[in-house]
N, C-alpha and C positions, 0 to 999 in steps of 0.2 A: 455642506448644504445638500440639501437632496430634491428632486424633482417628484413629487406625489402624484399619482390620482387617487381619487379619494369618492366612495358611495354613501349616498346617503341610509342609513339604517332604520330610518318613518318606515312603516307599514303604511303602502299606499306612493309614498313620494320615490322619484325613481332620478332625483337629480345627481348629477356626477359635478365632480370638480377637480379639478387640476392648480397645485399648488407647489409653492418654492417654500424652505425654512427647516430648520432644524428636525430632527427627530424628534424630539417630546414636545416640540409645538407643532408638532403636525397631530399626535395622537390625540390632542385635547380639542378638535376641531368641532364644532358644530356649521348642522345646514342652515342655510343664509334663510330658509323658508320655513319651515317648521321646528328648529332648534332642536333635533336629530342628533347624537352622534354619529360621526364620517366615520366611516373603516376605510382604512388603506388598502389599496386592493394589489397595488404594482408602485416599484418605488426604483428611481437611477442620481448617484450622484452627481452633481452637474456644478457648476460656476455660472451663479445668476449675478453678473457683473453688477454694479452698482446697488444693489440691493443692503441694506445695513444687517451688522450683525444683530442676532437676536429676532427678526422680526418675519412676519409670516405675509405671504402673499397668496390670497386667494379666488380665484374666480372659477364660477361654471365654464363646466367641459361640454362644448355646441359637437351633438353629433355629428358625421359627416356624411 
């Protein structure tokens, strides 16, 4: 399983997202807002405990 951030690729849209899930469900990602392909930008294997296999978890990345 891998840990993602992930950008949005709209012209115009500048939202990020941070997501758990496989490698080829993460490439296939679109933005929650304008239906964009996400490009991966930085990626770390990790153990997202209780999460099923197969399946992808996504939410916006809140600036700090």
């Amino acid at each position: 399983m891998l840990y993602a951030i992930l950008d949005c690729t709209g012209s115009g849209c500048d939202i990020a997202y941070e997501a758990w899930g496989e490698a080829q469900d993460l490439e296939v990602l679109t933005c929650e807002e304008c239906g964009s392909p996400l490009q991966i930008v930085a990626f770390a294997n990790t153990d997202r405990g209780g999460a099923a296999p197969g399946s992808v978890e996504l939410q916006q990345r809140h600036a700090a």
